[in-house]
C-alpha positions in Angstrom: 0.0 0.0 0.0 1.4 3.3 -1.2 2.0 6.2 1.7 2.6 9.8 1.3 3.6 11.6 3.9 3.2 15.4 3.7 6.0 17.3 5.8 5.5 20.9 6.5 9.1 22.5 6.4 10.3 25.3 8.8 13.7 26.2 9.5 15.4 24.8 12.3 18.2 22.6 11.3 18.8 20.7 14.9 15.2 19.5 14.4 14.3 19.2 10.8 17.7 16.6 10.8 16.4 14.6 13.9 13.3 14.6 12.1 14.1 12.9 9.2 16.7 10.7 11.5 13.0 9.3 12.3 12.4 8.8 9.0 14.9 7.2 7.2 13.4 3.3 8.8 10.6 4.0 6.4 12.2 5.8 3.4 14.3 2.3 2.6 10.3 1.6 2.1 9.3 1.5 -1.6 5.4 2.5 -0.5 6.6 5.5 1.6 7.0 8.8 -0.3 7.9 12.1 2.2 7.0 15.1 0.2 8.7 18.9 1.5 6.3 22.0 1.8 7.7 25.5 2.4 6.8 28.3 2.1 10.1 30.6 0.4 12.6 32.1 3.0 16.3 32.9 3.4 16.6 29.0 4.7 14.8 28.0 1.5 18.8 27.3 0.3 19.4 24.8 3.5 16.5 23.2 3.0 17.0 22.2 -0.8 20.7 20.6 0.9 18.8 18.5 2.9 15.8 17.5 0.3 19.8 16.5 -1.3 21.2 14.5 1.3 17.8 12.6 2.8 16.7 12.4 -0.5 13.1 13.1 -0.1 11.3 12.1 -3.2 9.3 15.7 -3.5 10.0 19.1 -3.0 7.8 22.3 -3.0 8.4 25.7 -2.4 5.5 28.3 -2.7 6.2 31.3 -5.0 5.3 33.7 -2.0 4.8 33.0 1.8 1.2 31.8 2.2 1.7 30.5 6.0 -0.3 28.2 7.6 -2.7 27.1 4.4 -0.2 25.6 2.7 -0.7 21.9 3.7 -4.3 22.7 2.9 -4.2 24.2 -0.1 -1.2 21.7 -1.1 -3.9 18.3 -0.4 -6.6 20.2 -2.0 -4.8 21.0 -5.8 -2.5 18.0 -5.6 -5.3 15.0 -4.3 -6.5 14.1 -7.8 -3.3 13.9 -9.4 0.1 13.9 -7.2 -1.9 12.0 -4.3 -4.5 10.1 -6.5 -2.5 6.8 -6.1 -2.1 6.8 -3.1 -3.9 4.7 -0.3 -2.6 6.9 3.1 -1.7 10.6 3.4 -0.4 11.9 6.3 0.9 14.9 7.2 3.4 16.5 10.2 5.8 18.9 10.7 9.6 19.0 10.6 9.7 19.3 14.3 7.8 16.0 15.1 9.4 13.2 15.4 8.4 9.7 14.3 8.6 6.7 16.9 9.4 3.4 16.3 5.9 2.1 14.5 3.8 5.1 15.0 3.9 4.9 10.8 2.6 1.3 11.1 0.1 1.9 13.8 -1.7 4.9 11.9 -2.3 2.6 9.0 -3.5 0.1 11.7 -5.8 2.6 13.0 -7.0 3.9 10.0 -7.4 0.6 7.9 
């Protein structure tokens, strides 16, 4: 079963890294897809090194700062094409991070 999960970007280096620390168990995952939101700012630079060096699979940068509708207005254009194929969506933020089988009991919960 295919899983997107929708990351919110802010700058903070310390925890975006420990962040996806959390997430590389599931990235080695052929179903998991982590897709980077931001919104532009002077870290906007950092954070295309790090899409780089995790590898996340998709990355997004608004063409001006829209704030805290972006991961709304992101599911709502991209659901029936970007997200059509896939079975779960989540979304977080790059300061949350992921314990050991929270992935696999959300899809527990939700199937």
């Amino acid at each position: 079963m295919k899983h997107a999960i929708i990351m919110l970007v802010y700058y903070n280096q310390d925890l975006i890294e420990r962040t996806l620390k959390s997430f590389q168990k599931y990235r080695y995952n052929n179903d998991v897809d982590i897709f980077f939101i931001e919104n532009p700012s002077k870290n906007s630079s950092y954070i295309k090194e790090l899409v780089k060096k995790y590898n996340i699979n998709y990355h997004y940068i608004c063409n001006e700062n829209i704030g805290g509708m972006l991961v709304e207005l992101f599911l709502r254009n991209m659901k029936d094409t970007l997200l059509y194929n896939y079975d779960y969506i989540s979304t977080t933020e790059s300061d949350v991070v992921v314990d050991d089988g929270s992935i696999e009991e959300t899809i527990y919960i939700l199937n």
